[in-house]
C-alpha positions as CSV (number, residue, x, y, z in Angstrom):
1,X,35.9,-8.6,102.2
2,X,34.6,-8.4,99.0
3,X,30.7,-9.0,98.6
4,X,30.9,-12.6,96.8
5,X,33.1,-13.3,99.7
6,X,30.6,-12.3,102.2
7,X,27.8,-13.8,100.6
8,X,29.5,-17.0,100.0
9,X,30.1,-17.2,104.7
10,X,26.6,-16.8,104.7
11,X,25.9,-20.0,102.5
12,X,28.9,-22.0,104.4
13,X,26.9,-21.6,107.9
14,X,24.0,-23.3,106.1
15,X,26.4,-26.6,105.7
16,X,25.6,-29.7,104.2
17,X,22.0,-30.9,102.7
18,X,21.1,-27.2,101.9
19,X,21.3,-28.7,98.2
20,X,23.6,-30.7,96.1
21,X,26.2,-30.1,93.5
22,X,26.8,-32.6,90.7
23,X,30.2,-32.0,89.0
24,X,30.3,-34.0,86.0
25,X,33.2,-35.0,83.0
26,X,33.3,-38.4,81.3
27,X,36.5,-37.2,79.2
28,X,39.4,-40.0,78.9
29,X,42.5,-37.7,79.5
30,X,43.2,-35.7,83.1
31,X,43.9,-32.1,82.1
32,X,43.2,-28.7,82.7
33,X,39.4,-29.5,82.0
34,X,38.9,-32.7,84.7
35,X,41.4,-30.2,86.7
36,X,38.8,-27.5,86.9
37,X,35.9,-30.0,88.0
38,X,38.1,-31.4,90.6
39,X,39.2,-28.0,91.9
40,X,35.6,-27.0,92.2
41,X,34.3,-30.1,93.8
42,X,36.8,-29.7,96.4
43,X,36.4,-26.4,97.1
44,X,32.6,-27.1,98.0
45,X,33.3,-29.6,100.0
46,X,35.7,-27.9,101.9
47,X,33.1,-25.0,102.5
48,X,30.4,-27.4,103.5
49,X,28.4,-28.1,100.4
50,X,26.9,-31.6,99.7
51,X,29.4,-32.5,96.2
52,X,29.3,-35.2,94.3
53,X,31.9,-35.9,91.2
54,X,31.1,-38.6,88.7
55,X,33.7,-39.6,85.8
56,X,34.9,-42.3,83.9
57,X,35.8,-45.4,85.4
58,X,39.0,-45.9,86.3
59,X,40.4,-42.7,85.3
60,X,42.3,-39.8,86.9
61,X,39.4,-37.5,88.1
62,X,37.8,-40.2,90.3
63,X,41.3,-41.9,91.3
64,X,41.9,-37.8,92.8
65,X,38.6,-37.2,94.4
66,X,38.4,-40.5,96.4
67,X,41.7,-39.6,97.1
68,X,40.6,-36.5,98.5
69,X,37.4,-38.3,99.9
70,X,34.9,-36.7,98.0
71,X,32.0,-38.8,97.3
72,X,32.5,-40.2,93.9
73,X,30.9,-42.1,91.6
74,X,31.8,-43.8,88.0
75,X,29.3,-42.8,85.3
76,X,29.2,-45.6,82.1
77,X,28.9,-43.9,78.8
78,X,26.7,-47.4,78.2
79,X,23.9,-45.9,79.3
80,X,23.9,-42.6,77.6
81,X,20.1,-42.6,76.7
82,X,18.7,-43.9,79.5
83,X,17.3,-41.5,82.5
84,X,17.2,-44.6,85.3
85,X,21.0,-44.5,86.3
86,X,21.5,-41.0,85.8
87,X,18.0,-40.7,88.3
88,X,20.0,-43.2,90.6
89,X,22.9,-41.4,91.0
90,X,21.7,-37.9,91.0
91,X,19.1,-38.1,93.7
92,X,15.7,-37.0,94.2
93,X,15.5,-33.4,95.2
94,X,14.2,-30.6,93.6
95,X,17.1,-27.6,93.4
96,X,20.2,-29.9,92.6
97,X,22.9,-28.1,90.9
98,X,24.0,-29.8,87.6
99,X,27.7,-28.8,86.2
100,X,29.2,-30.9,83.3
101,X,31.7,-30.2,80.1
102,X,31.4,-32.7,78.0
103,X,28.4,-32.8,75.3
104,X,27.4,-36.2,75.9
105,X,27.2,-35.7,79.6
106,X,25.0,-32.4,78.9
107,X,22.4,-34.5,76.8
108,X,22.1,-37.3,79.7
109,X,21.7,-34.8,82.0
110,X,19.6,-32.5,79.5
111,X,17.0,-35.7,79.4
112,X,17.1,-35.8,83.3
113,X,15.9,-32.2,83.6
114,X,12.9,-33.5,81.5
115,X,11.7,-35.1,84.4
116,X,12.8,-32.9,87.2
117,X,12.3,-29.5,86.2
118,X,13.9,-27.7,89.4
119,X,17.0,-28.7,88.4
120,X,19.5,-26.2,87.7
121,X,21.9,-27.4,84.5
122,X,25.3,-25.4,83.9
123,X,27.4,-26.0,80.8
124,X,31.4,-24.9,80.9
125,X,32.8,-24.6,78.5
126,X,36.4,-24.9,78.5
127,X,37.0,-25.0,74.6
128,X,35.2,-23.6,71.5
129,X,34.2,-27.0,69.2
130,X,34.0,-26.7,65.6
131,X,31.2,-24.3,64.2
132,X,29.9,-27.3,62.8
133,X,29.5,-29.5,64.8
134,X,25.1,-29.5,65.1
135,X,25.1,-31.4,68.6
136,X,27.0,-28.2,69.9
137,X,25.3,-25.4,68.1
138,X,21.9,-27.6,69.6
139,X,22.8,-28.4,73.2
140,X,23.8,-23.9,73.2
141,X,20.7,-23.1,71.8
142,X,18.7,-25.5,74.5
143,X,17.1,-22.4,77.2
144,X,17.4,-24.8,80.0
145,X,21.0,-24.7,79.8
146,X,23.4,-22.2,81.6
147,X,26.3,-21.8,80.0
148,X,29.8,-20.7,81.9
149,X,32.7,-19.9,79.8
150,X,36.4,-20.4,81.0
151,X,37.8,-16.8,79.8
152,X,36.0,-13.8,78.5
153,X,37.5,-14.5,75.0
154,X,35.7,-18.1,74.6
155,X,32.7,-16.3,75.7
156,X,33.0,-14.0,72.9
157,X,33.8,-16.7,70.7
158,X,31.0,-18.2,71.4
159,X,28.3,-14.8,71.2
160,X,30.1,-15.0,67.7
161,X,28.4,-18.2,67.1
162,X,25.3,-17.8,68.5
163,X,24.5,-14.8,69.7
164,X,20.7,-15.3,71.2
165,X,22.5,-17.2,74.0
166,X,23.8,-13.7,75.6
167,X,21.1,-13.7,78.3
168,X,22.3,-17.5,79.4
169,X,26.1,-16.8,79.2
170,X,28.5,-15.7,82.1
171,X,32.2,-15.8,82.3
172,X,33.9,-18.5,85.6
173,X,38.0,-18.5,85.4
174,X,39.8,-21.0,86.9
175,X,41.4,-20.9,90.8
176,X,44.1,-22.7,91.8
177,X,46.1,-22.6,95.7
178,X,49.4,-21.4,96.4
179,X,51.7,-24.4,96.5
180,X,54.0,-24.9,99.3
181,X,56.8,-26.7,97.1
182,X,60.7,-25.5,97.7
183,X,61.5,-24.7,94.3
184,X,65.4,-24.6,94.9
185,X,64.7,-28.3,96.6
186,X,62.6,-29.3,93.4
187,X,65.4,-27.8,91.4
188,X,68.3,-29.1,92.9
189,X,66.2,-33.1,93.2
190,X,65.5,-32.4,88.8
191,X,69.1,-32.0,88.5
192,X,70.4,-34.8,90.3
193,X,68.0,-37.2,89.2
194,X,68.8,-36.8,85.8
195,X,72.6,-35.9,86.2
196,X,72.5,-32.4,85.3
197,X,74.5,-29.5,85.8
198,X,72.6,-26.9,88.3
199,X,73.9,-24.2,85.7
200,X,72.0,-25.0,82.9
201,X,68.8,-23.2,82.2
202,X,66.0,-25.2,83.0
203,X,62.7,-25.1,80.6
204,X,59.4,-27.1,80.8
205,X,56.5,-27.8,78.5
206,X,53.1,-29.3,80.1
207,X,50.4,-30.6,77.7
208,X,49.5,-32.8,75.3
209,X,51.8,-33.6,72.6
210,X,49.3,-33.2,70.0
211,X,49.2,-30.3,66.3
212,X,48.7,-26.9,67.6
213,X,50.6,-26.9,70.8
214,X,54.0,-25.5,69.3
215,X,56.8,-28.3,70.4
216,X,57.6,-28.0,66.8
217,X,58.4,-24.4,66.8
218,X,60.3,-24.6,70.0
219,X,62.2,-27.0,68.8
220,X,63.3,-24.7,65.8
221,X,63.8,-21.8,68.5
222,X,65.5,-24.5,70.4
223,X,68.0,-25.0,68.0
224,X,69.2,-21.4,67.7
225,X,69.6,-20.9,71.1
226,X,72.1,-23.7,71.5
227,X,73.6,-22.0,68.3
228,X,73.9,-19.4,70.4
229,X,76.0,-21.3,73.0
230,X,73.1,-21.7,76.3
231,X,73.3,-24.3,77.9
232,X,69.4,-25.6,78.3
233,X,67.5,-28.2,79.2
234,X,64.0,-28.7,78.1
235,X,61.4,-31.2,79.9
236,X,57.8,-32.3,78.0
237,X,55.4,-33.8,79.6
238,X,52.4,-34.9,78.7
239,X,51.3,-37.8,76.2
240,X,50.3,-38.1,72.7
241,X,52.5,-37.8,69.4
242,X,55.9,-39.1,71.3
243,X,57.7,-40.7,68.4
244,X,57.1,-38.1,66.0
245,X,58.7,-35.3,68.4
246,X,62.0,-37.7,69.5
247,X,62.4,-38.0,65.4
248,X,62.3,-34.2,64.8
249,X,64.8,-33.6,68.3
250,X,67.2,-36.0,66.9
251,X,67.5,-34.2,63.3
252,X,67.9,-30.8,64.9
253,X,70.6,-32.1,67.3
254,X,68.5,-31.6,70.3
255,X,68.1,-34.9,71.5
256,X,70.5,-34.8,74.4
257,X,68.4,-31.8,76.3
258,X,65.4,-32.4,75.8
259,X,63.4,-35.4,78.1
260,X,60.5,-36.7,77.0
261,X,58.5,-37.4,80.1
262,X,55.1,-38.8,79.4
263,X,52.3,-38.5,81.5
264,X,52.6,-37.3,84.9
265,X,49.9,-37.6,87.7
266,X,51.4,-34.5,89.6
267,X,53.3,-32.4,87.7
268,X,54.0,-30.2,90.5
269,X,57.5,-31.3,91.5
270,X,58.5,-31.1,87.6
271,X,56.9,-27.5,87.4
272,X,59.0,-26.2,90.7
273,X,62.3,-27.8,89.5
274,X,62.1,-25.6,86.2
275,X,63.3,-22.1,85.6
276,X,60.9,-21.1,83.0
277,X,57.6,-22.8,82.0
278,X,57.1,-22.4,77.3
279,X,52.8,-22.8,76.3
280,X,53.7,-22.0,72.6
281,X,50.4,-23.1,71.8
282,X,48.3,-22.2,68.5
283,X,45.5,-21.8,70.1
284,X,44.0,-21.5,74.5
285,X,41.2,-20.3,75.8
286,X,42.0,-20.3,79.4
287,X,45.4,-23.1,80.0
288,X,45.7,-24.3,83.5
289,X,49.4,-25.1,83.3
290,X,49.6,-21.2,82.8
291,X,47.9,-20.6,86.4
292,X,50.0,-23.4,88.2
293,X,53.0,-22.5,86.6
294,X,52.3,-18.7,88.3
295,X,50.9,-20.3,91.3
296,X,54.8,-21.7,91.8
297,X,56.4,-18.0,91.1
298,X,58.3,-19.4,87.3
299,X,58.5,-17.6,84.6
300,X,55.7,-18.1,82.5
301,X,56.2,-17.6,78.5
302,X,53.4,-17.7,76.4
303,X,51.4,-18.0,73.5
304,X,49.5,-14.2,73.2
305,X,46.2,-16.3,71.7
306,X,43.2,-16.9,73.1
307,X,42.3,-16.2,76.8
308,X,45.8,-16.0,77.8
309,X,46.4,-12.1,77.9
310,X,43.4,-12.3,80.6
311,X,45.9,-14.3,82.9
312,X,49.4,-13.1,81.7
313,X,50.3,-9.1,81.8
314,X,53.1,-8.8,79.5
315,X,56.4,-8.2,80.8
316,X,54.8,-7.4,84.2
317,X,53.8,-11.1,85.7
318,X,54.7,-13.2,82.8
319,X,55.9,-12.8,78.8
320,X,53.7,-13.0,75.9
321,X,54.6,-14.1,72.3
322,X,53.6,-15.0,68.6
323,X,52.6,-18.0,68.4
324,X,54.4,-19.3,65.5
325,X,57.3,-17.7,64.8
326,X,60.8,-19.4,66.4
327,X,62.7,-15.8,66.5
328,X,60.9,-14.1,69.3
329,X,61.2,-17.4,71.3
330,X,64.6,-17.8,70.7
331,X,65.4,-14.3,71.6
332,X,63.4,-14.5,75.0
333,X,64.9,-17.9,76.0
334,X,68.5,-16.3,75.6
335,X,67.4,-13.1,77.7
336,X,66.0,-15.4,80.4
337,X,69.0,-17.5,80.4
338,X,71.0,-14.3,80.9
339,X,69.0,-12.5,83.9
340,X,68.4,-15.0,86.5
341,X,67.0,-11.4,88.2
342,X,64.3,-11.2,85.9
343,X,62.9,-14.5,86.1
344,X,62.8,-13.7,90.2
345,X,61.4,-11.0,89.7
346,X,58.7,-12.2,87.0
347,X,58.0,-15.3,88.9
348,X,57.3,-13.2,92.1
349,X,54.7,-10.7,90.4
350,X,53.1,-13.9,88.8
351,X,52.8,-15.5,92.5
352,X,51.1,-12.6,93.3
353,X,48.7,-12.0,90.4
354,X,47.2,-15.5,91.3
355,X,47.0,-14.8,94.6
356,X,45.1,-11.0,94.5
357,X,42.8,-12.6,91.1
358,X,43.0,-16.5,90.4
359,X,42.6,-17.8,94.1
360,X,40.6,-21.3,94.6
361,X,38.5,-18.6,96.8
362,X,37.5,-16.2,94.8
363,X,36.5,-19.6,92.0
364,X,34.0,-20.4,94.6
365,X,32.5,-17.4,95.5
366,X,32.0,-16.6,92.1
367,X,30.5,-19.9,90.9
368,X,28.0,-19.8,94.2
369,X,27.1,-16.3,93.3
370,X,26.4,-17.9,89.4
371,X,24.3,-20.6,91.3
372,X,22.0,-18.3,93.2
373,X,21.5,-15.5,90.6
374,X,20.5,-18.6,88.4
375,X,17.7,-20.4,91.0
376,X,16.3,-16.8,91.6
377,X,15.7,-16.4,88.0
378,X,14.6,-19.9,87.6
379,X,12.1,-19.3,90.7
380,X,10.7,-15.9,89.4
């Protein structure tokens, strides 16, 4: 047992009312983001910490954690400036923990911590916003705010930016469970449901269909791989620029294997049906869909930008690529269509590397030990 671990028992057997964790995200759209928070919150809970998770009303983070039955609470934007809700929901206790993503949830809370100075305040950061944007640069230059980045490369991205902020900086990465889904099952159900031969090769895209995330490219990789006479087909999920991307399908003759999902609550079924998961993306700085996609044992091909080389080792637990150029994507699509073995064997070694490093576990330990090496510097 590894010392985080250890540490982490001892703060279980304290249980409930020891202190509170806030777990904050306003944002509209349920992705890897409103993901992490929900992970987290969970994972408290579970270990017998007092969460609380407040979002947007009526959208997917609170639908999940009352779900879950995690005390939840909707937070109007309509009162962005004004401390008395945000004092009404958050409590009265000195030593609350305060976690949020989104800027306009950091300056609500920021004004909150004005008048409760025991407060602890963590920022994470799951993406790098434009260097100038000032409400950014000011809310990382505020002392009263840790900051947790989502991959080693964001935090260097960030030290880039502003580098008197390397004192108040620490790295969290994302922990997700093993799932217990059958993928032959989920396979076999994908194929029937949309009439499919079980011998095609079976591809998936998960994220929003939006510039920068390569369905574009694929497309044109796509294309030469049915030149090339494999039989594919090619689920996106996800919602965004929809029309746009059925347009470009039909005028590369691609229209008839590719589906065009939308938005899915739980991907999870679609994920363990496919044989190989594409994030093509232009840019990442730490992509969920690349840890749930290992977390089911596919083959995960991706994008060698950003944080992904800290999750994917290449050729070992997953495949890494350029991001924009159709050839290598092409060729590796026709290799993994051809060797069924090496997607097993692939999938397997990516199963295990979330296991042994990206564990929901090993998340919580870490962000408890971020906690309490934070309130001992705050107390000193």
């Amino acid at each position: 047992m590894d010392t985080a671990t250890a540490a982490e028992g001892k703060r279980e057997q304290a249980g409930r009312g020891a202190r509170r964790f806030h777990l904050i995200n306003t944002i509209k759209f349920w992705g890897g983001g409103e993901r992490f928070i929900f992970d987290l919150a969970s994972g408290l809970w579970e270990r017998n910490f007092d969460t609380r998770v407040y979002g947007r009303p009526g959208r997917e983070l609170l639908h999940r954690a009352r779900a879950a039955g995690l005390p939840s609470f909707p937070l109007s934007m309509n009162f962005d400036y004004d401390p008395l809700p945000l004092l009404k929901f958050a409590g009265h206790s000195d030593g609350d923990v305060f976690l949020a993503m989104a800027p306009r949830d950091l300056k609500l809370l920021r004004l909150m911590t004005l008048l409760r100075t025991k407060a602890q305040l963590f920022w994470f950061l799951g993406v790098c916003y434009p260097e100038n944007n000032r409400e950014y640069r000011w809310l990382l230059k505020d002392p009263s705010i840790r900051l947790i980045a989502a991959s080693r490369f964001l935090q260097s991205e960030i030290l880039g930016r502003v580098p008197q902020v390397a004192d108040r900086i620490t790295v969290l990465p994302a922990g997700v469970p093993i799932p217990t889904l059958e993928a032959a099952s989920a396979r076999r159900e994908l194929a029937e449901k949309h009439r499919l031969s079980p011998h095609k090769l079976f591809l998936g895209m998960f994220s929003r269909l939006v510039a920068g995330k390569g369905h574009l490219m694929i497309f044109k990789a796509l294309k030469q791989v049915r030149e090339r006479g494999v039989d594919f087909h090619l689920w996106i999920l996800g919602t965004g620029e929809k029309e746009a991307l059925e347009r470009e399908a039909a005028r590369l003759g691609l229209a008839d294997c590719i589906t065009f999902a939308g938005f899915q609550a739980d991907v999870m079924p679609w994920m363990a049906g496919v044989d190989a998961v594409l994030l093509p993306s232009e840019k990442e700085s730490f992509p969920y869909v690349v840890l749930e996609a290992m977390a089911l044992g596919k083959t995960m091909v991706a994008s060698n930008v950003g944080g992904v080389p800290e999750m994917i080792q290449h050729e070992r637990d997953g495949i890494l690529l350029p991001s924009k150029d159709p050839e290598p994507w092409a060729s590796t699509i026709l290799e993994l269509a051809q060797d069924g073995q090496k997607r097993a064997v692939l999938g397997e070694a990516a199963r295990r590397s979330v296991r042994e490093k990206f564990s929901p576990e090993r998340m919580i330990a870490r962000f408890l030990e971020i906690a309490d090496a934070d309130s001992a510097v705050s107390r000193a």
